[in-house]
C-alpha positions as a LaTeX table, in Angstrom:
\begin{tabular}{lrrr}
\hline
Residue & $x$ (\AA) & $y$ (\AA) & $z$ (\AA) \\
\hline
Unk1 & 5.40 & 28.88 & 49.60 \\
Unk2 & 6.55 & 31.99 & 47.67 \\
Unk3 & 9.58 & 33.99 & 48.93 \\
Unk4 & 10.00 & 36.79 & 50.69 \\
Unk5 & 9.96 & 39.75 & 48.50 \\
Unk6 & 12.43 & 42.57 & 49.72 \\
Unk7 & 12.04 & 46.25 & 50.79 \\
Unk8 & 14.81 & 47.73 & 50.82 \\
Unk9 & 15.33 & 50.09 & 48.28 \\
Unk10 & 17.22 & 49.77 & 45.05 \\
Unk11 & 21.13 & 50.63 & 45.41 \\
Unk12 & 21.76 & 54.11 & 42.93 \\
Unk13 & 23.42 & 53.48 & 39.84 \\
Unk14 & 26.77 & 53.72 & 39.65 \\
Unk15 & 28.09 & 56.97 & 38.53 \\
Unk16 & 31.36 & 58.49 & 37.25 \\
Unk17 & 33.80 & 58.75 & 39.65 \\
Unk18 & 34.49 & 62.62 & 40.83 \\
Unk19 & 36.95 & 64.14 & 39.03 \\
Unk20 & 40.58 & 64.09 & 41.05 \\
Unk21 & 42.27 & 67.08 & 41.65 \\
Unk22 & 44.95 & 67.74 & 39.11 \\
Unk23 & 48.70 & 67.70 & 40.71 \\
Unk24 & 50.25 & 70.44 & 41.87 \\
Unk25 & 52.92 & 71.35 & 38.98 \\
Unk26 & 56.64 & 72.04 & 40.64 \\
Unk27 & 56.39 & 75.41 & 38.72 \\
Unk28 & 53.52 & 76.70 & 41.33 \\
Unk29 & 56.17 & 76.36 & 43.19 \\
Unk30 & 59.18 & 77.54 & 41.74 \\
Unk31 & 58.36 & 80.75 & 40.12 \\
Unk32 & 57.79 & 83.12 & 43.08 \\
Unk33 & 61.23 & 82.10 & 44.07 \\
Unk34 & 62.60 & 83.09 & 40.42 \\
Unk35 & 60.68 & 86.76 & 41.41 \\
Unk36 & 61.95 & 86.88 & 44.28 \\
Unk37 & 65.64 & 85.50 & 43.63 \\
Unk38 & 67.21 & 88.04 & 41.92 \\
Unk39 & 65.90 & 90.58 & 44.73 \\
Unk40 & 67.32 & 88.44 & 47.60 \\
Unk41 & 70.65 & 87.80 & 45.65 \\
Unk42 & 71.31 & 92.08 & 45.32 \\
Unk43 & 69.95 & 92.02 & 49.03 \\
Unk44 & 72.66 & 89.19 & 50.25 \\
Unk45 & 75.18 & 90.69 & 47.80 \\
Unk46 & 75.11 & 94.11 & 48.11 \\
Unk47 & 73.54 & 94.72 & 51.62 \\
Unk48 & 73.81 & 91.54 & 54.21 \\
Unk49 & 77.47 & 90.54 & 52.85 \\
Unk50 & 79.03 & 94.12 & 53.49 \\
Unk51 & 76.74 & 94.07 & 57.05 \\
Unk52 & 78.53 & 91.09 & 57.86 \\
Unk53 & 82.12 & 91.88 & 57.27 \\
Unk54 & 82.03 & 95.38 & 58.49 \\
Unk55 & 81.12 & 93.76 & 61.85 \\
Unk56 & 83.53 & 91.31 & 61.55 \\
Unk57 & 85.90 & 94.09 & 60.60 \\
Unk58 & 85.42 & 95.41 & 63.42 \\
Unk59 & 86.93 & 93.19 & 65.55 \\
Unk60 & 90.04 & 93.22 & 63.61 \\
Unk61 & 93.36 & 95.20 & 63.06 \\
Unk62 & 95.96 & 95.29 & 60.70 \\
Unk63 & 99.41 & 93.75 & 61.46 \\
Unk64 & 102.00 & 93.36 & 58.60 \\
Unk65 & 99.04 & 93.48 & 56.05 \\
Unk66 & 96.98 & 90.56 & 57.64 \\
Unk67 & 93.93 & 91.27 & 59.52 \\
Unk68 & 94.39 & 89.93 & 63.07 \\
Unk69 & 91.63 & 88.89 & 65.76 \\
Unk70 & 91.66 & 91.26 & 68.35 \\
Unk71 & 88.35 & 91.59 & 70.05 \\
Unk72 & 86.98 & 94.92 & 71.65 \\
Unk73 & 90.28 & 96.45 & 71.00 \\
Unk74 & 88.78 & 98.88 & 68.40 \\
Unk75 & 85.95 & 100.01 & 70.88 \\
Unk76 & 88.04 & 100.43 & 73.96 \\
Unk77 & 90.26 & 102.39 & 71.73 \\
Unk78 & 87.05 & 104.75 & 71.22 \\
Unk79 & 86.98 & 105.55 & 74.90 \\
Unk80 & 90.51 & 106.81 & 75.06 \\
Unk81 & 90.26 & 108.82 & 71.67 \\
Unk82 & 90.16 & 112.49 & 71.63 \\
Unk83 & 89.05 & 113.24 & 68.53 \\
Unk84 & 86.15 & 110.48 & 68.64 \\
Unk85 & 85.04 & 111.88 & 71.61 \\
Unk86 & 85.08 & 116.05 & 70.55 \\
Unk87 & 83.18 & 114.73 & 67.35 \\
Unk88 & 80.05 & 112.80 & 69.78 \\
Unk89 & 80.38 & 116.54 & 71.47 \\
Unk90 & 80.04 & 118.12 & 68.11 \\
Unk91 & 77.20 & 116.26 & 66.84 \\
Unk92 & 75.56 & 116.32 & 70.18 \\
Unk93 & 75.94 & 119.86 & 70.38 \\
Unk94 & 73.97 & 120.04 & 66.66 \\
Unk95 & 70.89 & 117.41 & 68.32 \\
Unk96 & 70.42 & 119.39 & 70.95 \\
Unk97 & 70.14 & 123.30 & 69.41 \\
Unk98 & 69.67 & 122.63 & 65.52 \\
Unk99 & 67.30 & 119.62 & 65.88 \\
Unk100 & 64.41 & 121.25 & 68.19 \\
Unk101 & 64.88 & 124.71 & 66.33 \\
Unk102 & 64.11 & 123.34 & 62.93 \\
Unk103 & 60.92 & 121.35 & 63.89 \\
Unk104 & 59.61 & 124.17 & 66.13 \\
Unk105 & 60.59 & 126.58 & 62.96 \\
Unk106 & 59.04 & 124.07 & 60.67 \\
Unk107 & 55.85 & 123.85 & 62.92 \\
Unk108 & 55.23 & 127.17 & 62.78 \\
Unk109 & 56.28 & 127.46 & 59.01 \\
Unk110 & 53.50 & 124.75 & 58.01 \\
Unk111 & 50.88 & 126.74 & 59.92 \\
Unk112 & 51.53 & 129.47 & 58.00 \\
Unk113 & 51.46 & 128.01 & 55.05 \\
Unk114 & 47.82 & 126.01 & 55.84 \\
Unk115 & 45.96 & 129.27 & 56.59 \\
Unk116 & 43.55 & 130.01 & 53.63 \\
Unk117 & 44.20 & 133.66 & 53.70 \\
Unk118 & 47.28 & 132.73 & 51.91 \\
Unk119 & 47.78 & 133.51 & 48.79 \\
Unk120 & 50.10 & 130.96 & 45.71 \\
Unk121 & 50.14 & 128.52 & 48.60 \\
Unk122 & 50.68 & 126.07 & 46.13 \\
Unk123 & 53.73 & 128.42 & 45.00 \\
Unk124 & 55.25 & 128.82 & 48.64 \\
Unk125 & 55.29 & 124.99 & 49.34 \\
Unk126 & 57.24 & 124.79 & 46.40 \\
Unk127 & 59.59 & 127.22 & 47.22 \\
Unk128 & 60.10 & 126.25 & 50.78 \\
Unk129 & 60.67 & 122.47 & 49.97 \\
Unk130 & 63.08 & 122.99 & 46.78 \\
Unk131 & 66.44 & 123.23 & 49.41 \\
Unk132 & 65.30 & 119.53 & 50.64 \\
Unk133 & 65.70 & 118.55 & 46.72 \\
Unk134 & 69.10 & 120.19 & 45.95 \\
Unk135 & 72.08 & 118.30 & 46.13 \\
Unk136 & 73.70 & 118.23 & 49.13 \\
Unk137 & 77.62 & 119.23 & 48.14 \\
Unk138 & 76.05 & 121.54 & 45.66 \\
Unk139 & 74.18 & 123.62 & 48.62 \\
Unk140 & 77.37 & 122.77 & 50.87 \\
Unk141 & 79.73 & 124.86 & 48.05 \\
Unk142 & 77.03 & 127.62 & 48.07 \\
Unk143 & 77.18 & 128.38 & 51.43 \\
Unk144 & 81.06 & 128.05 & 51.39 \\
Unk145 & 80.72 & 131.23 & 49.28 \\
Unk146 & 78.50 & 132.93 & 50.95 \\
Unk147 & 80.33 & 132.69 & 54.19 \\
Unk148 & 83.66 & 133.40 & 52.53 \\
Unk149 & 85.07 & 135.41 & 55.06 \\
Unk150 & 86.66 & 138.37 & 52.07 \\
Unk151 & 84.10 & 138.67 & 49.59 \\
Unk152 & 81.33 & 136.56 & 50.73 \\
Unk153 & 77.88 & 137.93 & 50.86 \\
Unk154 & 77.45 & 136.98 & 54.74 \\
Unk155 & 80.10 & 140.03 & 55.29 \\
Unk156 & 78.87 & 141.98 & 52.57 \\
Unk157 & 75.56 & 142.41 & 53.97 \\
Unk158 & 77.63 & 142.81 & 57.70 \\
Unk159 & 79.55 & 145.52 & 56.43 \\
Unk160 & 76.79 & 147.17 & 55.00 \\
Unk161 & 75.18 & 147.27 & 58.54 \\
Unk162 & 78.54 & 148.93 & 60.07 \\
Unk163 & 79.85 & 145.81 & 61.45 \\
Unk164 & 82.77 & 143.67 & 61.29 \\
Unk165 & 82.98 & 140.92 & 59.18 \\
Unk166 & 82.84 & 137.49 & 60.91 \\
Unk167 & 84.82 & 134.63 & 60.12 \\
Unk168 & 82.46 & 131.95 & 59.48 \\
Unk169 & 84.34 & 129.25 & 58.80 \\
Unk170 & 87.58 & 129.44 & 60.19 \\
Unk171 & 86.67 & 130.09 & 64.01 \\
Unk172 & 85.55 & 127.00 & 66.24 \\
Unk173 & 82.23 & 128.82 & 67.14 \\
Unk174 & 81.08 & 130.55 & 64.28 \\
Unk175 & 81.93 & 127.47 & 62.55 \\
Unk176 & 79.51 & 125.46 & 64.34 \\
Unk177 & 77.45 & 128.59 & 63.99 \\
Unk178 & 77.62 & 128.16 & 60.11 \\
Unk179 & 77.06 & 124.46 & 59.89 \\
Unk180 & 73.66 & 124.96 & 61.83 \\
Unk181 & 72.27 & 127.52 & 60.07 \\
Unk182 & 72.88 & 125.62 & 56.88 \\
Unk183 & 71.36 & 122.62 & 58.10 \\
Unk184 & 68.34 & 124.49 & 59.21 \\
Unk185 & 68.06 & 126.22 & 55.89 \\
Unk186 & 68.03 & 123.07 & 54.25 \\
Unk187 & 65.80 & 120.91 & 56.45 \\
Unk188 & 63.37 & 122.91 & 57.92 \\
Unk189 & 60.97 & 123.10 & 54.54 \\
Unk190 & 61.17 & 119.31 & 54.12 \\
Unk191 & 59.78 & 119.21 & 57.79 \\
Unk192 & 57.40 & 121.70 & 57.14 \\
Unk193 & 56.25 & 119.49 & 54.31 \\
Unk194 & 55.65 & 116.89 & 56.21 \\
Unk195 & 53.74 & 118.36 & 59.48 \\
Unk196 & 51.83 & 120.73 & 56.47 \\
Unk197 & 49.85 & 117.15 & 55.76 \\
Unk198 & 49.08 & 116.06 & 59.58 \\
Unk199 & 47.63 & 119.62 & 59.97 \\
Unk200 & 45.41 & 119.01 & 56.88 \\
Unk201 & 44.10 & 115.82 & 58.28 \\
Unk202 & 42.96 & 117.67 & 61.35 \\
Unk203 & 39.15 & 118.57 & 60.88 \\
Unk204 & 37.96 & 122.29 & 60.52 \\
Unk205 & 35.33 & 121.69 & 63.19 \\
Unk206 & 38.34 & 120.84 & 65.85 \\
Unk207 & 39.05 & 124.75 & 65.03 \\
Unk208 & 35.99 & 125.86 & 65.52 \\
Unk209 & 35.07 & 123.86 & 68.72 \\
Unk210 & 38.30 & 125.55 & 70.12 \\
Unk211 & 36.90 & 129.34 & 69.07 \\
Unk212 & 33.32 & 128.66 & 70.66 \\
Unk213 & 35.19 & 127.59 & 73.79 \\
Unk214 & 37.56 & 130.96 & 73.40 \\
Unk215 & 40.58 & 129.16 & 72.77 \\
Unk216 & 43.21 & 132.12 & 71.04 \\
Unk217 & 45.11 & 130.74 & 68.56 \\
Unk218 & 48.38 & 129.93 & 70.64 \\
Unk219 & 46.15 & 128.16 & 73.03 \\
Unk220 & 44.66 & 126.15 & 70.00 \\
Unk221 & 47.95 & 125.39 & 69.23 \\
Unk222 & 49.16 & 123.90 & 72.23 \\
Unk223 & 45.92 & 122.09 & 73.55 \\
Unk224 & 44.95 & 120.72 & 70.12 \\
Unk225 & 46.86 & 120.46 & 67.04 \\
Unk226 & 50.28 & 120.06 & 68.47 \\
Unk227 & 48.62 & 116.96 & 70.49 \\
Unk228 & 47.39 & 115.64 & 67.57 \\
Unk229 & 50.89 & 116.22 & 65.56 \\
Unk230 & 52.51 & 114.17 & 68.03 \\
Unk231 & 53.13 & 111.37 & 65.51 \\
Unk232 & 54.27 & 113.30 & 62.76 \\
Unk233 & 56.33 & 115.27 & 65.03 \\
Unk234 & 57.71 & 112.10 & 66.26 \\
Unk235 & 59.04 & 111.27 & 62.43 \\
Unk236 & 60.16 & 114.40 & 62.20 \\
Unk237 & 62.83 & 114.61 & 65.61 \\
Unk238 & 64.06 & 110.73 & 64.73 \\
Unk239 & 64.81 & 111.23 & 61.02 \\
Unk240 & 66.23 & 114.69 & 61.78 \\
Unk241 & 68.25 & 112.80 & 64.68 \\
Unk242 & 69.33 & 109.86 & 62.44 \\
Unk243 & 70.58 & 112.48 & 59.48 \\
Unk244 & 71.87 & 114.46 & 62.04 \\
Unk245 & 73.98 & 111.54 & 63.44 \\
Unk246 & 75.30 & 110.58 & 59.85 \\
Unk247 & 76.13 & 114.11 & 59.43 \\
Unk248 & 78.82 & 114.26 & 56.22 \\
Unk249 & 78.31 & 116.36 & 53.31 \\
Unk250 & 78.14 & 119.71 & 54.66 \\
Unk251 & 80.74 & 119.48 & 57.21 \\
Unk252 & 83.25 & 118.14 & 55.11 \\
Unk253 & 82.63 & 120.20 & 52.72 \\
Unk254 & 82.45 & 123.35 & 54.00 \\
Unk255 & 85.01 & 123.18 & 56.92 \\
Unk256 & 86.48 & 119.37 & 56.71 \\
Unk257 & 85.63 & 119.13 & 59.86 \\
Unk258 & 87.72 & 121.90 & 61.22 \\
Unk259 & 88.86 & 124.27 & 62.26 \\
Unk260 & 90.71 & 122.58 & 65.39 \\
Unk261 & 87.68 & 119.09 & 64.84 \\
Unk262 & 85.45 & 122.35 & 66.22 \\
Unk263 & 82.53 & 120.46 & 63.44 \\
Unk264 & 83.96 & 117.38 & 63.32 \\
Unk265 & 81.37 & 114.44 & 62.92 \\
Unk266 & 81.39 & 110.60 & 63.75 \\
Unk267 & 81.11 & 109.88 & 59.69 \\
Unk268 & 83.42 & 112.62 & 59.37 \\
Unk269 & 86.23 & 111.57 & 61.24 \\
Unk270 & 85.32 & 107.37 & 60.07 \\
Unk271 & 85.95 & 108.38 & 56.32 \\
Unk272 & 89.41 & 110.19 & 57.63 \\
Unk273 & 89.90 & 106.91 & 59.47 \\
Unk274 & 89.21 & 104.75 & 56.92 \\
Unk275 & 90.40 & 106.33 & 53.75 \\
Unk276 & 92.89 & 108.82 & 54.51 \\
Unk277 & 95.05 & 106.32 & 57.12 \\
Unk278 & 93.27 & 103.65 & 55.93 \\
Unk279 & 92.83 & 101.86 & 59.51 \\
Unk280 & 89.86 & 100.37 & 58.38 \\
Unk281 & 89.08 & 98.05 & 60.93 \\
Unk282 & 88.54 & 101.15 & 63.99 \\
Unk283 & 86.55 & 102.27 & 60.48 \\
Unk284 & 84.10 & 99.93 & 60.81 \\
Unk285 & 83.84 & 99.95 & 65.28 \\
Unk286 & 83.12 & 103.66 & 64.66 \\
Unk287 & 80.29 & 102.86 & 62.21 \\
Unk288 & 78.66 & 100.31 & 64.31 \\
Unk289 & 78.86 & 102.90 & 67.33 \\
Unk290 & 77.15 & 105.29 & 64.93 \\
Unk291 & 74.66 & 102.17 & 63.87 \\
Unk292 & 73.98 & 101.88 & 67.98 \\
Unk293 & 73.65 & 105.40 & 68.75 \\
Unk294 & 70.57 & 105.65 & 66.31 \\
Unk295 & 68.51 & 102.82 & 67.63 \\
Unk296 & 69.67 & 103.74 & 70.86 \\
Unk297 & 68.59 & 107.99 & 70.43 \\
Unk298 & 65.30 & 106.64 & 68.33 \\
Unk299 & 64.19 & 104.28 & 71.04 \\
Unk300 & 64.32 & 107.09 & 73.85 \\
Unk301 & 62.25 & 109.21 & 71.56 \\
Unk302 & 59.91 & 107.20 & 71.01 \\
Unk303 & 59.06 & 106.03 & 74.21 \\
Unk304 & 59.53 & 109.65 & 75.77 \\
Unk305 & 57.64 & 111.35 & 73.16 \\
Unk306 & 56.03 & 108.58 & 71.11 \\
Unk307 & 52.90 & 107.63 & 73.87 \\
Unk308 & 49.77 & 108.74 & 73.90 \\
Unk309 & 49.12 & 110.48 & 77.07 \\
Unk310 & 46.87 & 108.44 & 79.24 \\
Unk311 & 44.09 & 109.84 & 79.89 \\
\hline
\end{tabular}
């Protein structure tokens, strides 16, 4: 009796094995790193080291040429110190009139210069945003002439009018008087600048639903682009409040921080502390009160002015 004869199919022929993956070279590996190792060597050198010590710095005072271990010495000696605490005055005196004048100035400035009546608008943006590229001591010594108080063109134009010449720099007010107006002269174009581009992203037909509702142009204003310019005018206050707060070139330059510390500044009054008595360890507190009073200034301004409103 025959077999059986199967039914199962035939088993496929064998074919070449699929091709294995070839192995990951080391160098996939290693050459981002060689990118990015020079960058994070500048970054550890230049930036993270000098973080590091000026904190630990901090915490130190000289004794007999050695740095000794003394905790919140340096800080507590902050609270007691006269001239630390006229200089917070003096700078706080500058956030709260300079700072809101030159972004309300430079609010107004930028709608000015987005109206289409105007004529070389090209030409005025120019012009109002060249003091924001001019070097800073170079400006400073320009206004120490002009405010010279025999001879300067401040008093020249004065005396013209019939009236006394001022001393700009020498007296405590008209100092700080001085050192505002020269910051706003400087500043207020760059800001300008900047709020000139969030009114150009705001749609012509936001304009003209305001005018068919008889909205004037003040009311305009305040119930529709300002609204919308809140983020820009956000940027605006905390950069102005974080230059503000590292305040150096023009006070020191044009009044050293005088006359009686009457424009005296935090970074001011550090480089005196650090490189004219070289106590460089109350140096380096007063920097890292500086570094807290930005975040600190920044945070509140965001979260009292950064929100939307809920609606």
């Amino acid at each position: 009796m025959a077999a059986p004869t199967s039914t199962l199919p035939a088993a496929p022929a064998a074919g070449p094995p699929p091709p294995k993956a070839p192995p990951r070279r080391r160098g996939h590996r290693t050459v981002p790193w060689l990118f990015a190792g020079p960058a994070a060597v500048l970054f550890a050198v230049f930036f993270a080291y000098p973080l590091g010590a000026s904190l630990f710095q901090s915490f130190t005072a000289e004794h007999d040429g050695t740095s000794v271990w003394v905790g919140l010495q340096q800080y507590r000696r902050m609270a007691g110190d006269p001239a630390f605490l006229e200089s917070l005055f003096n700078i706080g005196v500058i956030l709260v009139v300079q700072v809101p004048v030159m972004v309300a100035l430079a609010l107004v400035l930028a709608g000015i210069l987005n109206q289409s009546w105007l004529r070389f608008r090209g030409t005025w943006r120019a012009v109002y945003f060249l003091p924001a590229v001019t070097t800073l001591v170079a400006y400073a010594v320009v206004f120490q002439v002009l405010l010279r108080t025999d001879g300067g063109l401040a008093n020249q134009f004065l005396g013209a009018l019939g009236m006394a010449p001022v001393d700009w720099l020498n007296d405590p007010t008209w100092a700080r008087v001085s050192l505002i107006g020269s910051l706003t002269w400087r500043w207020t174009g760059y800001n300008a600048v900047i709020l000139l581009a969030g009114l150009q992203s705001i749609g012509k037909e936001q304009y003209e639903a305001a005018a068919l509702d008889g909205a004037g142009t003040f009311t305009t204003y305040r119930r529709v682009i300002v609204p919308q310019l809140r983020p820009v005018i956000l940027f605006c206050a905390v950069t102005s409040t974080i230059g503000t707060l590292q305040l150096f070139d023009e006070n020191y330059v044009l009044t050293r921080g005088g006359p009686d510390n009457a424009t005296l500044s935090p970074v001011v009054y550090l480089y005196k502390t650090g490189f004219e008595q070289l106590d460089f360890g109350y140096a380096a507190a007063i920097a890292w009160v500086v570094v807290a009073l930005i975040a600190v200034l920044s945070l509140a301004q965001y979260f009292l002015f950064g929100r939307e409103r809920r609606r």
